[in-house]
C-alpha positions as CSV (number, residue, x, y, z in Angstrom):
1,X,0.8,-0.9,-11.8
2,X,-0.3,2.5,-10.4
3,X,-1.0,5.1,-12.5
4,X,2.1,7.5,-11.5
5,X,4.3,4.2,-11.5
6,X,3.5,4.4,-15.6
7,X,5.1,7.5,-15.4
8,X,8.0,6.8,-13.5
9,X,8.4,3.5,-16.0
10,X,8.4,5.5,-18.9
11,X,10.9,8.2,-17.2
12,X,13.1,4.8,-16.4
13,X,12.7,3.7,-20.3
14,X,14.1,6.8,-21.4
15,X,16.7,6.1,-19.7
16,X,17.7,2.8,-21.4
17,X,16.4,0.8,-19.0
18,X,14.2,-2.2,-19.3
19,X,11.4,-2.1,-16.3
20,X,9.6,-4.6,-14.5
21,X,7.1,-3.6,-12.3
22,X,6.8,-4.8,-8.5
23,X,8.5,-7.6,-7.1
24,X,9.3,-8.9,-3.5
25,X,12.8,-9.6,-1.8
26,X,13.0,-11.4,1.2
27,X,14.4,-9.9,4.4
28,X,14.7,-12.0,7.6
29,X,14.0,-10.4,10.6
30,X,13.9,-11.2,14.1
31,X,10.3,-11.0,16.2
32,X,9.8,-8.8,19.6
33,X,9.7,-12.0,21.7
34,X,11.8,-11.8,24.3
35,X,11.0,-15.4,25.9
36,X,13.4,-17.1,23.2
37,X,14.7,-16.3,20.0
38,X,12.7,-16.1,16.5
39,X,12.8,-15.3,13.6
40,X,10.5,-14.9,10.6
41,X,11.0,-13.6,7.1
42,X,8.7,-11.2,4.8
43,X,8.4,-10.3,1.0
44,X,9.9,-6.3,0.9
45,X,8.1,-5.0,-2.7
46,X,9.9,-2.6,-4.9
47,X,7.6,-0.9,-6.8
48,X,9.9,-0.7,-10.0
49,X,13.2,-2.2,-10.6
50,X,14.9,-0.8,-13.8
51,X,18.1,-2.0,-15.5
52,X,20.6,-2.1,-18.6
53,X,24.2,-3.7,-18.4
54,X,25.8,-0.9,-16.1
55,X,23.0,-0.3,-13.8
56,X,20.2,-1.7,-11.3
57,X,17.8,1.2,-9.9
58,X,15.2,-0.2,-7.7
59,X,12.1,2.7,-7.6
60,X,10.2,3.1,-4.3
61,X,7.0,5.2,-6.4
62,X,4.8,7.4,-4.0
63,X,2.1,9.3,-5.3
64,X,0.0,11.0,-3.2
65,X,-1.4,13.4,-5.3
66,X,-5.1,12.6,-3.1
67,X,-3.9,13.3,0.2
68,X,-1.3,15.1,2.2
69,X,1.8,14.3,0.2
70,X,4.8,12.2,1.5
71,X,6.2,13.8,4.5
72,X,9.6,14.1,5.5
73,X,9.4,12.5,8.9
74,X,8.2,9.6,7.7
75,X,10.9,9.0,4.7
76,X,13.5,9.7,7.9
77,X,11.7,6.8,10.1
78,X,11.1,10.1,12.6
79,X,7.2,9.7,12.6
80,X,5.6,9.2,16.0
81,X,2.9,6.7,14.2
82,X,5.4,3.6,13.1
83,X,2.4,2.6,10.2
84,X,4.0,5.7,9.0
85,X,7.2,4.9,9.2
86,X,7.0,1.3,7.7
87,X,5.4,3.1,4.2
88,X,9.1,4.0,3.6
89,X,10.9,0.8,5.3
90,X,13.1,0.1,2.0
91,X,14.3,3.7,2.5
92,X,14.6,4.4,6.3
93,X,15.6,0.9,7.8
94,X,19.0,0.2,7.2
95,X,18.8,-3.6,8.0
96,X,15.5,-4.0,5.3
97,X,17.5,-1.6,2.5
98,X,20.5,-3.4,3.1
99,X,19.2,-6.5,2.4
100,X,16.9,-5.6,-0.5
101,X,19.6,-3.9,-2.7
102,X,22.4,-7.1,-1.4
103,X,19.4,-9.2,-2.8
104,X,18.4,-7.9,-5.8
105,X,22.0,-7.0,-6.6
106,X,23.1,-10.8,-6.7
107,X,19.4,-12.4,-8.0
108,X,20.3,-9.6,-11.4
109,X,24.0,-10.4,-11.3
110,X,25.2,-7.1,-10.5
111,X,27.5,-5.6,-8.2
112,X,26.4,-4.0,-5.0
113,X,28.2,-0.3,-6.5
114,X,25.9,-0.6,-9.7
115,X,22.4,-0.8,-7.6
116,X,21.1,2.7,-8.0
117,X,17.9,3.2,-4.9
118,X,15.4,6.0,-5.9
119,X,12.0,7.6,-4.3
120,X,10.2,9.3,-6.9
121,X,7.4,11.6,-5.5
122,X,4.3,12.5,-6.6
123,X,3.2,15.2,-3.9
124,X,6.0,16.3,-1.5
125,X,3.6,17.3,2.4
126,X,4.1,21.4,2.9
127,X,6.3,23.4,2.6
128,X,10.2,22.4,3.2
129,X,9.3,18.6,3.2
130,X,11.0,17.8,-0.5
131,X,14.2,20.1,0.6
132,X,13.9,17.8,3.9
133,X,13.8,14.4,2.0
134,X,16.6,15.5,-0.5
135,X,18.5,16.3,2.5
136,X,18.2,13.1,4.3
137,X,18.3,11.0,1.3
138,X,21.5,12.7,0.0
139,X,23.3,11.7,3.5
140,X,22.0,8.2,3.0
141,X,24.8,6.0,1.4
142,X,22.8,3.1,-0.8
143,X,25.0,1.0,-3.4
144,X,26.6,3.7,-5.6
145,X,25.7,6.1,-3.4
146,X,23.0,8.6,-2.0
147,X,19.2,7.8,-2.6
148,X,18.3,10.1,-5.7
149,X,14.9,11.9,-5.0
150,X,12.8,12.8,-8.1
151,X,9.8,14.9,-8.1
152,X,7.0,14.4,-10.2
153,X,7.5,17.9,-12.6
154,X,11.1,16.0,-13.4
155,X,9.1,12.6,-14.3
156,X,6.6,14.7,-16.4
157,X,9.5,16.7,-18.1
158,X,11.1,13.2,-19.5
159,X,7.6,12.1,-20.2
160,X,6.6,15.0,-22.1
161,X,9.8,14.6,-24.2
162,X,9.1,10.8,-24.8
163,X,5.5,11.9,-26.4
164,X,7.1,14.1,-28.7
165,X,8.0,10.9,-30.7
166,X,6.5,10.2,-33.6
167,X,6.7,6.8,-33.0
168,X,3.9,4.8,-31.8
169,X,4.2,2.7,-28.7
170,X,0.9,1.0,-27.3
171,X,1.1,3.2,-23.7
172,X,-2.1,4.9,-22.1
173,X,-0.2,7.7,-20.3
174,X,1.6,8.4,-23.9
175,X,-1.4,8.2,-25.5
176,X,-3.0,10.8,-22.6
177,X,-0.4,12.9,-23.3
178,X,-0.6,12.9,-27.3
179,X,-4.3,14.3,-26.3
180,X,-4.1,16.5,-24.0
181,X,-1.5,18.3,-26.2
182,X,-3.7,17.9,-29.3
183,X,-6.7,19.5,-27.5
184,X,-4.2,22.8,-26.6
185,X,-4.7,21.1,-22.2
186,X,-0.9,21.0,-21.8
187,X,0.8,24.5,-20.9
């Protein structure tokens, strides 16, 4: 699991919700040849699923805190370079987002209005890209409804909160937390 992922999971546990980190759905999809029909199908990963009896939220975790920062044409499926495009296929491509959330919501027994997609973000690309992806997520209509857009100050927030506890849970990025606060590095 990635290092920001351990974030999002404990942001997710917070919640209530028990997490399991990555796992593949199959989506069937048909090839670009045009001399006859075919068809081949390929593992989709989710990076997190999370869920509790009223609730399935499957996590599509991009950091980026090295480089550029996720841009908004290429959440949208806008970007002139499809390699681009395809890092954000669960949340721009109807046909592989439609399948994944159908799929996951009948392998965990739920129903397709309880499947909850999220993109949580370490480092949104300029300025106006994270007003741009919470725009075009919000007009997207997954399961219960639009795709919910979480920056990384909101995961850190729910984190911080969870290292408060007194309680001790075996978790590197807790145990970062409990020492960086000791040693007066947290503002």
């Amino acid at each position: 699991m990635e290092a920001f992922e351990q974030f999002v999971a404990l942001a997710l546990e917070a919640e209530g919700l028990v997490v399991s980190s990555a796992l593949k759905f199959p989506v069937k999809r048909r090839t670009r040849k045009v001399a006859y029909e075919e068809w081949q199908t390929h593992g989709f990963e989710v990076d997190l699923v999370a869920a509790r009896s009223d609730k399935l939220v499957l996590a599509t975790v991009k950091s980026f805190f090295g480089s550029r920062g996720v841009v908004a044409a290429h959440v949208r499926g806008e970007s002139a370079d499809p390699r681009m495009n395809a890092l954000y296929a669960l949340i721009n491509d109807t046909h592989i987002r439609d399948t994944v959330v159908a799929g996951a919501a009948a392998r965990f027994g739920f129903s397709h209005d309880q499947v909850e997609l999220r993109l949580y973000v370490g480092r949104f690309a300029g300025k106006g890209a994270e007003a741009e992806i919470r725009e075009w997520c919000g007009d997207q209509s997954v399961g219960v409804g639009p795709i919910e857009v979480i920056g990384a100050p909101e995961v850190v927030a729910i984190v911080r909160e969870v290292a408060r506890s007194t309680q001790y849970r075996d978790s590197a990025v807790l145990a970062t937390m409990k020492v960086l606060d000791a040693v007066g590095a947290l503002v």
